[in-house]
C-alpha positions as CSV (number, residue, x, y, z in Angstrom):
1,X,114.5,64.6,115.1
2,X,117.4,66.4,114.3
3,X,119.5,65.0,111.8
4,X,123.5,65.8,110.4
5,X,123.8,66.8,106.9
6,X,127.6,65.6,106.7
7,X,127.1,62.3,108.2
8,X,123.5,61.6,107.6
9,X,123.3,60.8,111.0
10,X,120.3,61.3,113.0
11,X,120.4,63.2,116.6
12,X,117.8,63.4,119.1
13,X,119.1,64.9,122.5
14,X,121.8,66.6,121.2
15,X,122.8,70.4,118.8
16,X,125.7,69.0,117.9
17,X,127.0,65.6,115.6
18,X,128.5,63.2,117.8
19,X,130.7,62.2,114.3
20,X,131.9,65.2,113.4
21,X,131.0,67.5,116.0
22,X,128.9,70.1,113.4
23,X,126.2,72.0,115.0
24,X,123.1,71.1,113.6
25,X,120.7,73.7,114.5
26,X,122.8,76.2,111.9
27,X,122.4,73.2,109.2
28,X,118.7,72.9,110.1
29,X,118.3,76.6,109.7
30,X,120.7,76.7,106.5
31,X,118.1,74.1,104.7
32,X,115.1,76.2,105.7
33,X,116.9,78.9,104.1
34,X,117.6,77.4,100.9
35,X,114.2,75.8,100.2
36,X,111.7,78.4,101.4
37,X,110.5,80.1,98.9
38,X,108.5,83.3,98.4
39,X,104.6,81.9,98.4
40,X,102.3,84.7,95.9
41,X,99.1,85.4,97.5
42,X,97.1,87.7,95.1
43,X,95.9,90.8,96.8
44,X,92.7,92.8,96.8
45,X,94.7,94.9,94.5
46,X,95.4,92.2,92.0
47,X,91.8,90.9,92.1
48,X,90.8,94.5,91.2
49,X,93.0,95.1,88.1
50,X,91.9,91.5,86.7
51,X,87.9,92.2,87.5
52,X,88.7,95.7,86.0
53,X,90.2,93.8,82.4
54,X,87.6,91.0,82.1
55,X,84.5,94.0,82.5
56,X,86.3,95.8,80.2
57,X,86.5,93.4,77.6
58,X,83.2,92.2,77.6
59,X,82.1,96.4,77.5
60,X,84.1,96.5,74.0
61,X,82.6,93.0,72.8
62,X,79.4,93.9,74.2
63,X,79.4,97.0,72.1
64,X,80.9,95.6,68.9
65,X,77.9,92.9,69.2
66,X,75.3,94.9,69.5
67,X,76.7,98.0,66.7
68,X,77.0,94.1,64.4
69,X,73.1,93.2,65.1
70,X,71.9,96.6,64.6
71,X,74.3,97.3,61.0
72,X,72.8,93.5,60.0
73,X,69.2,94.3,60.7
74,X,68.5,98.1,60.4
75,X,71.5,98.6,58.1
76,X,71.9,101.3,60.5
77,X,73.9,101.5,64.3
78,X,70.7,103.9,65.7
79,X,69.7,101.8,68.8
80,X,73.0,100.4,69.5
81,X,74.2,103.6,70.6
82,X,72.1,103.6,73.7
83,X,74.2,100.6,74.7
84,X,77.4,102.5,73.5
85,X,76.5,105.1,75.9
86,X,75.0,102.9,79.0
87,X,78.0,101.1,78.7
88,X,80.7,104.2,79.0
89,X,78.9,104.8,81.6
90,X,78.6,102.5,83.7
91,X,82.1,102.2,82.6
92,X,83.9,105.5,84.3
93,X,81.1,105.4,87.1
94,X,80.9,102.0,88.9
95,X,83.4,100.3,87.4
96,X,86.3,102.5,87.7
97,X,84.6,103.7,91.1
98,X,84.8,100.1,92.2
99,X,88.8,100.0,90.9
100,X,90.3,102.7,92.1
101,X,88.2,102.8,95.5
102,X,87.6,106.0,95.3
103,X,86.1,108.2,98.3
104,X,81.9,109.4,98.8
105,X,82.6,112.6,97.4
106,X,84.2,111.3,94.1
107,X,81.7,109.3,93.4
108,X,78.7,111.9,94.1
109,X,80.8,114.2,91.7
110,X,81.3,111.7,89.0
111,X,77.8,110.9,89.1
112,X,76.2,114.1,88.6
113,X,78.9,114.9,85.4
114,X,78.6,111.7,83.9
115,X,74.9,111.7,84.4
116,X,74.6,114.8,83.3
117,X,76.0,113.4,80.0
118,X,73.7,110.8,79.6
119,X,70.9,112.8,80.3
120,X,71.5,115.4,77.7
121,X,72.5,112.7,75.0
122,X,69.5,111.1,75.7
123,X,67.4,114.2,75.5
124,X,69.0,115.5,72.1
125,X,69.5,112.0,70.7
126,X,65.5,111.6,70.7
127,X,65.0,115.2,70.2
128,X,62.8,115.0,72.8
129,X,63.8,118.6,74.5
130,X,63.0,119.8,78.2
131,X,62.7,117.3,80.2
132,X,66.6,116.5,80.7
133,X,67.7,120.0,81.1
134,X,64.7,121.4,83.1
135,X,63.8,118.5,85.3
136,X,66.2,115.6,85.1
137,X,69.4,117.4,85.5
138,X,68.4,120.0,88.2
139,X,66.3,117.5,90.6
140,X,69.3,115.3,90.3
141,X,71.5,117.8,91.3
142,X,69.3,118.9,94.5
143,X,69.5,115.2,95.4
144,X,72.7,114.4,95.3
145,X,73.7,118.3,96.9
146,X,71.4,117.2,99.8
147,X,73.2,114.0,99.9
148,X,76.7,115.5,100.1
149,X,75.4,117.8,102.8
150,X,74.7,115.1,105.0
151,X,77.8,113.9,104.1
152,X,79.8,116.8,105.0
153,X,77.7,117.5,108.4
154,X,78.7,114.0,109.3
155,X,82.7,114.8,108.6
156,X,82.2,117.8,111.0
157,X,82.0,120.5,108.0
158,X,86.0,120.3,107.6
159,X,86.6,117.7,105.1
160,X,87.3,119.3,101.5
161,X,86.5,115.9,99.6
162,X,83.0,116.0,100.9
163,X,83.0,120.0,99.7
164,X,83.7,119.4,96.2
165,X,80.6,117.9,94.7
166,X,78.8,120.5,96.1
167,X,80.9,123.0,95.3
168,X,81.2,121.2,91.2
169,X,77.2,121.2,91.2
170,X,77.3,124.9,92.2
171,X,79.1,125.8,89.7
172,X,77.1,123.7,86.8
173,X,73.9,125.0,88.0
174,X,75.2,128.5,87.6
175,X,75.9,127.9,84.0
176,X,73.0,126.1,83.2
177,X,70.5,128.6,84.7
178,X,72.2,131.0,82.6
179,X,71.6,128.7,79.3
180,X,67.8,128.2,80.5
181,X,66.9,132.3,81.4
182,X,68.0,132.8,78.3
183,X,66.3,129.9,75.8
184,X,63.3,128.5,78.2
185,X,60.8,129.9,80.0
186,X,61.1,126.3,82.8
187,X,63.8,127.4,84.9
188,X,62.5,127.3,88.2
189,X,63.8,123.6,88.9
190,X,67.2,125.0,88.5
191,X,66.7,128.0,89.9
192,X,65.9,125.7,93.5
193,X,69.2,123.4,92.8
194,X,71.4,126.7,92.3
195,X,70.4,128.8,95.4
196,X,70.2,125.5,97.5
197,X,74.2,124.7,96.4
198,X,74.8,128.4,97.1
199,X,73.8,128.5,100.2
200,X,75.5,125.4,101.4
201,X,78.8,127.1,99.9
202,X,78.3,129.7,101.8
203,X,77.5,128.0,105.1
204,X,80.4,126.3,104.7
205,X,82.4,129.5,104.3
206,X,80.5,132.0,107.2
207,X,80.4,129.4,109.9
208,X,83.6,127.1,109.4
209,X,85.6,129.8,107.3
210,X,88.8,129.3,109.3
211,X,88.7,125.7,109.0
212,X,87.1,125.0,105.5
213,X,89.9,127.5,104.2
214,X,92.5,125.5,106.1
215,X,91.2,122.0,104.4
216,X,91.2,124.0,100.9
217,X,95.4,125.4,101.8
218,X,95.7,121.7,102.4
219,X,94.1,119.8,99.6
220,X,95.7,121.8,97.4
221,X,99.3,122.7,99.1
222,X,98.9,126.8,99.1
């Protein structure tokens, strides 16, 4: 029921007051106007940035804590570092994955760096030396090359994001067989992970070169 906002009058079968002869479909709409208000509905976004402050927070206390047990019993922080460092890094690689929703190949690449960090402070932290460097670090570069391979066979061998861990871990493994000929005689591991990345690199380039050098002009604006 429709009803007149000068006369306080209501109308059924009519637009118009009988009194004063307003029209009160504008009035109804007028009122709608002046009390809607914009309704907030938090979005996926918003949800992310507040997940992304509460894990943060409870990294930093959960670090403090565990440096405050350590200093009270040991009178030293030496265990409490492996927390420092599983925590940074499940810091910048699932939770700031899971923030900024970032792509396969992102999160391939920042797996094998930041792993690669956690594996060599591990290694030198214990002084336990060989196994990160001739064992650890190549086989999970091999896995994670084949898995970015797949990757990038299933994008139709065009997509640059899917070329760059592969193209990241061919580089690394080129510097770190050059550390390892030099300063261990267990390089074969490496040796494996480096020609495998090579030869992906160049498969990409002798049978797609037209259209992996296009993606490359386009990913970064040449």
């Amino acid at each position: 029921m429709k009803v007149c906002k000068n006369c306080n009058l209501q109308i059924k079968n009519s637009n118009y007051c009988p009194l004063c002869g307003k029209c009160v479909d504008e009035q109804a709409k007028e009122n709608q106007e002046e009390r809607s208000f914009p309704v907030y509905a938090p979005t996926l976004i918003d949800n992310s940035e507040s997940v992304w402050r509460i894990l943060s927070k409870l990294s930093i206390w959960g670090i403090i804590v565990c440096m405050a047990i350590n200093l009270f019993i040991n009178k030293t922080i030496s265990w409490s570092l492996y927390a420092l460092f599983g925590l940074l890094y499940l810091h910048f690689v699932v939770f700031y994955s899971v923030y900024k929703k970032l792509s396969f190949a992102n999160v391939i690449t920042r797996i094998a760096v930041y792993t690669t960090f956690l594996i060599l402070f591990l290694e030198l932290y214990t002084q336990s030396w060989g196994w990160g460097m001739c064992y650890a670090i190549p086989f999970l570069w091999l896995a994670l090359t084949i898995t970015s391979a797949i990757l990038m066979i299933a994008k139709g061998w065009v997509n640059f994001e899917m070329f760059k861990p592969t193209l990241t871990m061919t580089v690394m493994s080129a510097i770190l067989l050059g550390f390892l000929f030099g300063f261990s005689e267990t390089f074969w591991p490496i040796l494996v992970t480096f020609f495998v990345c090579l030869s992906l690199v160049c498969f990409m380039f002798m049978f797609r070169f037209k259209r992996t050098v296009r993606s490359i002009q386009k990913e970064f604006r040449l």
